[in-house]
Kinemage of the C-alpha trace (Angstrom):
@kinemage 1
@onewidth
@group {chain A} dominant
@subgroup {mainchain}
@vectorlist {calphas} color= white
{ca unk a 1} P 0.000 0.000 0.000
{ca unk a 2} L 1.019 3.360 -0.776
{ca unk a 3} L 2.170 6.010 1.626
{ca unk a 4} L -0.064 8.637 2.577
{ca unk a 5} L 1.476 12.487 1.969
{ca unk a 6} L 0.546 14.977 3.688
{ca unk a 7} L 1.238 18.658 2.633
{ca unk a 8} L 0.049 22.593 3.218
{ca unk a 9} L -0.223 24.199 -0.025
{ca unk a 10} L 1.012 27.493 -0.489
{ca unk a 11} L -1.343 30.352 -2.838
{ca unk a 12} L 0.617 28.845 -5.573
{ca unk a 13} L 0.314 25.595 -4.918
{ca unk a 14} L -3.162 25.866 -4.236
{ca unk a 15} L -3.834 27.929 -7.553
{ca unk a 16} L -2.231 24.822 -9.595
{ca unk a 17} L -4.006 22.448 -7.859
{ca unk a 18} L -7.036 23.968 -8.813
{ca unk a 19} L -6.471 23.895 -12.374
{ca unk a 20} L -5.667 20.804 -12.259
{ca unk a 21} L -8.959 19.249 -10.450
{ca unk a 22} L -11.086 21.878 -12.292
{ca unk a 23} L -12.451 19.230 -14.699
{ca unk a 24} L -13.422 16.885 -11.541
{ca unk a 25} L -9.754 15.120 -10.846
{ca unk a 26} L -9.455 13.924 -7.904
{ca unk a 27} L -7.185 15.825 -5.798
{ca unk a 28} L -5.085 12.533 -4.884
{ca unk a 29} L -4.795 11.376 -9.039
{ca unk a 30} L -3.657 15.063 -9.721
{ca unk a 31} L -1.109 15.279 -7.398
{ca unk a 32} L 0.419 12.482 -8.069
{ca unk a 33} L 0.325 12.772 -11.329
{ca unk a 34} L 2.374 16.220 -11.146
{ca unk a 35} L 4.891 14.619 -9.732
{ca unk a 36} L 5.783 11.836 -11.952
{ca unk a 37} L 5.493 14.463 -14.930
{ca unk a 38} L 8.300 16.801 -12.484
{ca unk a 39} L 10.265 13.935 -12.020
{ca unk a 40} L 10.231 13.078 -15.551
{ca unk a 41} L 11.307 16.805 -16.324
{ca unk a 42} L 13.747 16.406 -13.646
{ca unk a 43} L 15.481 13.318 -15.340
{ca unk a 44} L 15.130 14.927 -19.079
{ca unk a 45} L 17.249 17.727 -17.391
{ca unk a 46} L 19.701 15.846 -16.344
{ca unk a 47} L 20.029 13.919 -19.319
{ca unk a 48} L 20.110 16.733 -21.550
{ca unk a 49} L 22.402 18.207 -19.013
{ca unk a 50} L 24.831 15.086 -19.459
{ca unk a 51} L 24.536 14.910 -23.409
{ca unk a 52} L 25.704 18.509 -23.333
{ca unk a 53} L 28.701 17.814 -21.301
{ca unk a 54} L 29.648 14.364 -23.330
{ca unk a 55} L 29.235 16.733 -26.887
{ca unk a 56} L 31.768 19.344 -25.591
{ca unk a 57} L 34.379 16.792 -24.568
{ca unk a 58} L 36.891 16.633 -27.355
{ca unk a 59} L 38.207 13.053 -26.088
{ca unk a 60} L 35.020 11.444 -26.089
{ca unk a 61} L 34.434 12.786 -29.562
{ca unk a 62} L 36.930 11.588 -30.653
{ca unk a 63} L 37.187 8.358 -29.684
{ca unk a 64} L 33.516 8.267 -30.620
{ca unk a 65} L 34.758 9.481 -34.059
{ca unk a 66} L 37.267 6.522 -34.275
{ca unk a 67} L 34.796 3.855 -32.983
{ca unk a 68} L 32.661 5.076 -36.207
{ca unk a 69} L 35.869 4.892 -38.588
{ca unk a 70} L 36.674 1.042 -37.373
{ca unk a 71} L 33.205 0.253 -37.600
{ca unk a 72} L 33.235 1.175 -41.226
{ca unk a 73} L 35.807 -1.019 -42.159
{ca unk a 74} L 33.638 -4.075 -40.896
{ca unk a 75} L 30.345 -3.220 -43.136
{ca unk a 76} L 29.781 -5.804 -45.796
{ca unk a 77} L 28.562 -3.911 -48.734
């Protein structure tokens, strides 16, 4: 079973949640579905954060670069 979360919404937090159960969503099913769309955010952040620090690092592109080159040499056609 689930834990249960308690929380005091700020004005903020209590504007959003209202446009978010304005169409009749549960509170419960809107909340948590906010936070597996901010933790998905979260994690596209960090991966687009990491693919911008592998592109500027001249090593990895380059070995990259090579790993392309020798795998070249091993197409059949």
């Amino acid at each position: 079973m689930a834990d249960t979360i308690t929380f005091r919404p700020d004005e903020d937090a209590s504007r959003a949640l209202a446009v978010l159960t304005q169409d009749g969503t549960p509170v419960s099913t809107a909340v948590r579905s906010a936070l597996i769309r901010a933790a998905r955010a979260v994690a596209a952040e960090r991966l687009q954060a990491e693919a911008a620090e592998l592109a500027a690092d001249e090593a990895d592109r380059a070995e990259a670069a090579q790993v392309l080159r020798d795998m070249e040499t091993l197409r059949a056609w």
